[in-house]
C-alpha distance (Angstrom), angle and dihedral (degrees) to the residues before:
residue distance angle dihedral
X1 . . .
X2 3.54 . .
X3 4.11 123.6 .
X4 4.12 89.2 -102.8
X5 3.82 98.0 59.9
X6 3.68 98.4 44.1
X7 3.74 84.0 60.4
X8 3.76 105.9 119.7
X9 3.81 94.5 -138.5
X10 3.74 89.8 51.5
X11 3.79 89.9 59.4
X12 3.76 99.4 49.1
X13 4.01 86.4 52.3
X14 3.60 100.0 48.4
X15 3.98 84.1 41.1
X16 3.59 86.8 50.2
X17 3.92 96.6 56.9
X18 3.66 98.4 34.8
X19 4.05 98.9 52.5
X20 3.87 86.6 39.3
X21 4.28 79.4 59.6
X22 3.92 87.5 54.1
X23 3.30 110.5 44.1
X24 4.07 80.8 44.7
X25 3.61 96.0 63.8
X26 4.34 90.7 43.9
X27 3.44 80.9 53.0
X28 3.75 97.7 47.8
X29 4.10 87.8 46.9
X30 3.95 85.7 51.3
X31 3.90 89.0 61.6
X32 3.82 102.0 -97.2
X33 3.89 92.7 130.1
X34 4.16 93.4 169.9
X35 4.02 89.7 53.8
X36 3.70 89.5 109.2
X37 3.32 99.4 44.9
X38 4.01 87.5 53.7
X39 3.53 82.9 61.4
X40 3.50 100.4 53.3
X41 3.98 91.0 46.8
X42 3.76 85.2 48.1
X43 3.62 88.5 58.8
X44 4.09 97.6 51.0
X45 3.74 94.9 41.0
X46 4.07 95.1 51.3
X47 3.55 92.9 33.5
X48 4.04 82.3 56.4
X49 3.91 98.5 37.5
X50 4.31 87.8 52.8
X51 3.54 89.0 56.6
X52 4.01 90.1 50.8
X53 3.60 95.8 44.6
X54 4.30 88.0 53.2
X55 3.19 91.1 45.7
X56 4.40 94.1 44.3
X57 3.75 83.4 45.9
X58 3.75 89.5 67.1
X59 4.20 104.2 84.1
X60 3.98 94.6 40.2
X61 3.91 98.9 44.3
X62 4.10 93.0 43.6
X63 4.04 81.1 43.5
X64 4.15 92.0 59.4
X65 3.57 96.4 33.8
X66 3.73 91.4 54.1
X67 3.96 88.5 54.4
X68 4.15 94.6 38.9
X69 4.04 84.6 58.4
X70 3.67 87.9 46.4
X71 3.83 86.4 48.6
X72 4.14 88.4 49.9
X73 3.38 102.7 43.4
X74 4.17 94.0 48.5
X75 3.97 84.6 64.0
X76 3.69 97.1 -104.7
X77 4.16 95.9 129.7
X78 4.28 74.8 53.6
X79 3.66 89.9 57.7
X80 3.22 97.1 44.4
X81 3.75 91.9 57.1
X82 3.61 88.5 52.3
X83 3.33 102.3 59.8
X84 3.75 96.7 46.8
X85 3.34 105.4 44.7
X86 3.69 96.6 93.6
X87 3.25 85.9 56.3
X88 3.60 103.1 54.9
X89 3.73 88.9 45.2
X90 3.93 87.8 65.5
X91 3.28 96.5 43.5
X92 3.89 99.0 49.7
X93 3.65 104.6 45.3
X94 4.11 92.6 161.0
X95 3.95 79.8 71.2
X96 3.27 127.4 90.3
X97 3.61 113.8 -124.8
X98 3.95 91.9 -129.2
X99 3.62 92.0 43.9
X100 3.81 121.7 123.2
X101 3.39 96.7 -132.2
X102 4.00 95.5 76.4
X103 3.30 88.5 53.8
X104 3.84 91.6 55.0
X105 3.92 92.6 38.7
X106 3.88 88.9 55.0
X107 4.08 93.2 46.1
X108 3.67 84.5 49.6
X109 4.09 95.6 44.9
X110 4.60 87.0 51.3
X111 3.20 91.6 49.3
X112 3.75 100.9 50.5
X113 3.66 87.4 49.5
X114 3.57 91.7 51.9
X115 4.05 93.1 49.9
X116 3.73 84.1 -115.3
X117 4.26 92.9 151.0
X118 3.90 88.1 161.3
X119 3.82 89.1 54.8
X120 4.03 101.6 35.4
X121 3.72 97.8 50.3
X122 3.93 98.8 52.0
X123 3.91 90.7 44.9
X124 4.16 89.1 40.7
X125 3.52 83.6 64.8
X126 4.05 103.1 45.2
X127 3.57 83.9 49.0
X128 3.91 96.2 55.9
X129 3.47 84.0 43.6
X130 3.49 98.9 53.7
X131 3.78 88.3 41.1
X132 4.10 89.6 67.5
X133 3.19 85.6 57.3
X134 3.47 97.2 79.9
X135 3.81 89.4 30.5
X136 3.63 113.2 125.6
X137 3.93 99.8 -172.1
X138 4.26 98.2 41.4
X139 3.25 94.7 -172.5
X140 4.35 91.9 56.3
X141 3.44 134.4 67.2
X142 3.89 112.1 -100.6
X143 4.04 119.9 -135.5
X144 3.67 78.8 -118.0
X145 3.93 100.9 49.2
X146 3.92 88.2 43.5
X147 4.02 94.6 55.0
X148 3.52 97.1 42.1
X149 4.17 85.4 47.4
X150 3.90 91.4 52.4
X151 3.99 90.5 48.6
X152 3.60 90.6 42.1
X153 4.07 86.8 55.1
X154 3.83 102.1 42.1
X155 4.27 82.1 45.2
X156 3.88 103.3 -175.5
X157 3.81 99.8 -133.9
X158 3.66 116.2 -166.2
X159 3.75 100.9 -171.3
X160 4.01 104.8 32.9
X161 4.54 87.3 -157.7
X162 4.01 95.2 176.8
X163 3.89 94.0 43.6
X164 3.86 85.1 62.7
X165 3.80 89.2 36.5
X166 3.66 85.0 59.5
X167 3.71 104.9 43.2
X168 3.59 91.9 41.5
X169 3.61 86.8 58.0
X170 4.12 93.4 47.2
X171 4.23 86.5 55.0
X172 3.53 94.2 -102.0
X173 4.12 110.2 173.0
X174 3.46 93.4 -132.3
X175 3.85 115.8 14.1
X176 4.08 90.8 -161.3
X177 3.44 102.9 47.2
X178 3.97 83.8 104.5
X179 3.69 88.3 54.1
X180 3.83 95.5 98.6
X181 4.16 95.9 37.3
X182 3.73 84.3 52.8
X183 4.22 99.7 48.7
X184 4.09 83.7 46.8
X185 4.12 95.8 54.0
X186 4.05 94.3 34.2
X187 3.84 91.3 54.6
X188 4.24 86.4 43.1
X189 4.29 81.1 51.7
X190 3.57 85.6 54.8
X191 3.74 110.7 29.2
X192 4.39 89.1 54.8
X193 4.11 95.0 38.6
X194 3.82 86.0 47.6
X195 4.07 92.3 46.6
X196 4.18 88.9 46.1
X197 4.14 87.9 56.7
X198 3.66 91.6 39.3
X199 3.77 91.0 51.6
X200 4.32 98.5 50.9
X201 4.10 89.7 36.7
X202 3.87 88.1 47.7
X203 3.50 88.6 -135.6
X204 4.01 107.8 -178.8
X205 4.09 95.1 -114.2
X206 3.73 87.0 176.0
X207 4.23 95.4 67.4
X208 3.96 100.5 121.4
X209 3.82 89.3 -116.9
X210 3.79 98.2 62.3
X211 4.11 94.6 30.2
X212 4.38 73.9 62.3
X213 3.27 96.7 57.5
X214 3.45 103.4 35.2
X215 4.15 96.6 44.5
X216 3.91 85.9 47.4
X217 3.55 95.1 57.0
X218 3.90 99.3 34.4
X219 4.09 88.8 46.6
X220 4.32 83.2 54.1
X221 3.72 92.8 51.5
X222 3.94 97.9 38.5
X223 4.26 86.2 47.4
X224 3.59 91.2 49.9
X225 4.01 89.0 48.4
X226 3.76 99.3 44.3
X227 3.77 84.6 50.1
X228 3.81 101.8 47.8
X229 4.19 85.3 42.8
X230 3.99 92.8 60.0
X231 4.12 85.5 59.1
X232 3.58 138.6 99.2
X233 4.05 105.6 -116.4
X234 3.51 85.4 -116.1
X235 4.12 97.1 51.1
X236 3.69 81.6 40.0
X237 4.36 92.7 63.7
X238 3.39 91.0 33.6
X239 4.09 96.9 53.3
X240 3.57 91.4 38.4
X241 3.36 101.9 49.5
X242 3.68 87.9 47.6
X243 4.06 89.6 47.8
X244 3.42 86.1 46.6
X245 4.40 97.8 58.0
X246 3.54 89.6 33.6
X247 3.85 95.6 60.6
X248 4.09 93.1 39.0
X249 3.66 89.3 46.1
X250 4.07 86.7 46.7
X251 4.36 89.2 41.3
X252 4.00 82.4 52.5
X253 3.73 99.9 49.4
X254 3.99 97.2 49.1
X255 4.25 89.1 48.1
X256 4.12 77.5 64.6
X257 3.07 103.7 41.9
X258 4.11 95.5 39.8
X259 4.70 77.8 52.3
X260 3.82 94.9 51.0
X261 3.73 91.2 43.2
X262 3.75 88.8 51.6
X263 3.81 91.8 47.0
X264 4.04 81.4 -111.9
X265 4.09 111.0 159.2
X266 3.63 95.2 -123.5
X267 3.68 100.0 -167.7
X268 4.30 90.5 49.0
X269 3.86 87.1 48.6
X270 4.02 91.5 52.1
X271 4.02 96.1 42.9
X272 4.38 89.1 45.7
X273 4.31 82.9 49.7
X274 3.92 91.6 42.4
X275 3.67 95.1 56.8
X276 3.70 86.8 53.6
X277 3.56 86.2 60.2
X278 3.55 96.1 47.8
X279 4.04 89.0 54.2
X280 3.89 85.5 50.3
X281 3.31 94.0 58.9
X282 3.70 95.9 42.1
X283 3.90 89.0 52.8
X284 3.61 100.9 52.3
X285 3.94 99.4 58.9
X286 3.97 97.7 93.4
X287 3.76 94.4 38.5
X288 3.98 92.1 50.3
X289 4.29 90.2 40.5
X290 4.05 87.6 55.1
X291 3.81 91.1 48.8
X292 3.28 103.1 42.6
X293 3.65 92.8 44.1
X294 3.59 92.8 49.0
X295 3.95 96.2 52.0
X296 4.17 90.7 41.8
X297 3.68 86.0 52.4
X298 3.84 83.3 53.7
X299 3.12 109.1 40.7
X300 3.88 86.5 50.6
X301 3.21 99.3 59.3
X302 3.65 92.3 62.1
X303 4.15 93.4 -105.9
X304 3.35 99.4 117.6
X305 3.73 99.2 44.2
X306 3.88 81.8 56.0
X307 3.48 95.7 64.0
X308 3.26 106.6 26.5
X309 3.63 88.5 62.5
X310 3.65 96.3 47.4
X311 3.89 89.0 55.9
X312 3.46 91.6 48.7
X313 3.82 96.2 50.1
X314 3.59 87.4 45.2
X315 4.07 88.9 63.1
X316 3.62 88.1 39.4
X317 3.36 92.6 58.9
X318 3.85 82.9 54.6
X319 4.00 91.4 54.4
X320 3.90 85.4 -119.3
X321 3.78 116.6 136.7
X322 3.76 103.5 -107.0
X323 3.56 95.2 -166.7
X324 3.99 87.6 118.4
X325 3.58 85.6 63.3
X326 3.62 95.6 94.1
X327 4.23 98.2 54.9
X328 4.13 87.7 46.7
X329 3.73 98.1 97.8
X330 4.11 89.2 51.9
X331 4.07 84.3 51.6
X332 4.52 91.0 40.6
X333 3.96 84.8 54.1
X334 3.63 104.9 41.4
X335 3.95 97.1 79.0
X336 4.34 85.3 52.0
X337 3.54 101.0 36.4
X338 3.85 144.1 16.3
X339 3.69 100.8 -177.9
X340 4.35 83.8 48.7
X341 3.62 92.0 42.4
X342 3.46 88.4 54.9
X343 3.56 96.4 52.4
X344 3.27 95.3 52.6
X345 3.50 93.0 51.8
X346 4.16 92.6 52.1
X347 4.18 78.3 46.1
X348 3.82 83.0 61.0
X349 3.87 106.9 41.9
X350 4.37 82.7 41.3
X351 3.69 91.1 58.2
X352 3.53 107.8 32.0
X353 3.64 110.5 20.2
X354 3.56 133.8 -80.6
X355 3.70 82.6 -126.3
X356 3.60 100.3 47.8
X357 4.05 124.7 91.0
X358 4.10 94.4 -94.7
X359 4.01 92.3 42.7
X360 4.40 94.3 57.9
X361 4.35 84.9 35.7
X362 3.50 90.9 54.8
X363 3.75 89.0 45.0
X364 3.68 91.0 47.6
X365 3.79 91.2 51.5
X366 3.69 93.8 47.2
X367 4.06 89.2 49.3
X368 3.55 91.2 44.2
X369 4.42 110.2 71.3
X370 3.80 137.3 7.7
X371 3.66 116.4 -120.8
X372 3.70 106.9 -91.9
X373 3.44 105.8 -155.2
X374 4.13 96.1 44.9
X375 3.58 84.3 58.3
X376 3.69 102.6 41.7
X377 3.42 88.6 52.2
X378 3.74 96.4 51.2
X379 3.76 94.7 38.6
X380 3.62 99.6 48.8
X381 3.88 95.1 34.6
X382 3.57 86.0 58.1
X383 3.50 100.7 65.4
X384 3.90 89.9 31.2
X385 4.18 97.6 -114.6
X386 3.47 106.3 153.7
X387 3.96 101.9 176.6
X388 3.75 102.2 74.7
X389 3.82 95.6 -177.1
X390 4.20 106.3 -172.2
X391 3.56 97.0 -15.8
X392 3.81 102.0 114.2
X393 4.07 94.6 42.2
X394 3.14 91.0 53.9
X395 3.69 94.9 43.3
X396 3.61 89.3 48.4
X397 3.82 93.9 55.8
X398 3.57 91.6 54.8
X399 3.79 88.1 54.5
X400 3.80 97.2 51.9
X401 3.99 90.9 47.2
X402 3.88 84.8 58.4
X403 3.46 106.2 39.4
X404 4.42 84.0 44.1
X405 3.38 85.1 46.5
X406 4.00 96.6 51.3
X407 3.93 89.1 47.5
X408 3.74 92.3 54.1
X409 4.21 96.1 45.0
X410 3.43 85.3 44.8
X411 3.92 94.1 63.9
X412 3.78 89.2 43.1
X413 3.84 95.6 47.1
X414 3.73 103.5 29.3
X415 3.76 117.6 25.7
């Protein structure tokens, strides 16, 4: 089996296309003689409808990218490794405290929080790199290598810029109303994947430095939660949505004023991010065509009705509102594939709304983990570790907390 077909995106498509085929022919047996030709319609329209949402994409992504290289060139990634490097030093005590590799680590951490992708993946990979350094076992993950891979997966984002690209794009009314819901189930992502390493590596979560960081950031979310839970649902979109523009509108301000005080050219810095946007937007078409043809193809041959509705009768059963039922296959792809996840996720906000309860959940979801094994694979592969040890349970806990976490702000936020 060669390296291409063990790919775990490769699977899901061909699995996609060839239980779409089966459930076609039950279907056809059943009496449903224009099934295929469904299919084949399905194929045109979503084939069509990815090329439109690339192309919408455009304005809103070279919009954000423009103010993220603001962000970066004002010194706020710099900043941001400032204020957690003692915390990184507690937390990796095979480091040295001199070593490169925090350095790179923290870069990687900023720019991950500022949605920097460009920035975090590049630095991800010097850190891993400079990680093995210190790797006595090259072919193993270190305790070192794993943590920083389980952080690097849950990736606390604090401004989420191509989830509002995206629902921008699909008409939502207010892009970053999901803004708050996402910061609350990204930090969950984090907080339990972080708590899972800390727990097998024995690492002494109750030193005053990292009980700081950690009770600062949990008191935030916990505030914000008991606050938004004393409201009426509709006080609660109203307020947040307002929370939610006045902080962007507040992040966006201080990137120019931290440029002009740096003698930064703001509007240079904005036009070099925007064309990165552009080029994102451009690169996406043929990954978004394959996915969304894929899941139109099954979805119209009746397979994902099937199992959607045997989920949902399953938690029905269980006198649990299965409302969430609908945004579950964005949150069962996320920890394979971004690029599928996302798919899914414009599947959802296409079909039901990007307004409606399932369209913000499966925004949430998307905004709210990394996909583990993508970057396990890329991370480790990199540096040519092979032995992965407790890397992808751990990884995987962080991605239920989020995606759990998602489904239950979503209720409290959205229903």
């Amino acid at each position: 089996m060669t390296k291409q077909s063990r790919d775990p995106l490769n699977l899901i498509w061909i699995f996609l296309f060839l239980c779409a085929f089966v459930f076609a022919w039950i279907g056809l047996l059943r009496g449903q003689n224009d099934i295929f030709t469904n299919i084949i319609k399905s194929t045109f329209d979503l084939s069509k409808l990815a090329f439109e949402i690339s192309i919408g994409l455009t304005g809103a992504l070279c919009l954000w990218m423009g103010i993220m290289r603001i962000g970066e060139n004002a010194g706020f990634i710099q900043m941001l490794t400032k204020l957690f490097r003692p915390l990184f030093r507690k937390i990796f005590p095979e480091v040295p405290d001199d070593h490169p590799a925090l350095g790179s680590i923290t870069v990687n951490m900023a720019a991950n929080m500022l949605g920097l992708d460009n920035a975090a993946t590049p630095s991800g990979l010097k850190a891993m790199k400079e990680l093995q350094s210190l790797n006595a076992t090259p072919d193993t993950a270190s305790n070192a290598q794993i943590l920083f891979l389980v952080i690097n997966t849950s990736a606390v984002t604090i401004i989420p810029v191509t989830i509002f690209a995206y629902r921008a794009q699909q008409g939502a009314a207010n892009p970053t109303d999901v803004f708050i819901p996402i910061l609350i189930s990204t930090f969950a992502s984090t907080f339990f994947g972080f708590l899972s390493v800390a727990w097998i590596q024995k690492i002494k979560i109750l030193d005053k430095v990292i009980l700081s960081y950690l009770g600062s950031l949990l008191a935030i979310v916990m505030g914000a939660l008991l606050y938004f839970q004393s409201l009426s649902p509709q006080e609660i979109e109203t307020q947040s949505g307002m929370i939610s523009s006045v902080l962007l509108v507040s992040v966006i301000v201080s990137f120019i004023v931290a440029a002009m005080r740096k003698k930064v050219n703001v509007y240079e810095s904005f036009v070099e991010g925007a064309k990165g946007g552009f080029e994102l937007a451009i690169t996406i078409i043929p990954y978004l065509v394959a996915m969304l043809v894929a899941i139109g193809v099954f979805r119209a041959s009746g397979a994902m009705d099937f199992l959607l509705d045997a989920v949902r009768a399953f938690f029905s059963f269980l006198h649990i509102n299965a409302d969430f039922v609908d945004a579950l296959p964005t949150a069962l792809m996320k920890p394979l594939s971004g690029s599928g996840a996302r798919g899914l996720m414009f599947e959802a906000m296409e079909t039901f709304g990007a307004d409606s309860f399932v369209g913000r959940l499966a925004s949430v979801v998307q905004g709210s983990t990394e996909t583990t094994f993508y970057v396990l694979a890329v991370y480790f592969g990199s540096v040519g570790i092979k032995k992965t040890r407790y890397a992808a349970p751990c990884g995987l806990i962080a991605d239920a907390a989020g995606i759990i976490t998602a489904i239950f702000v979503s209720y409290l936020f959205f229903y």
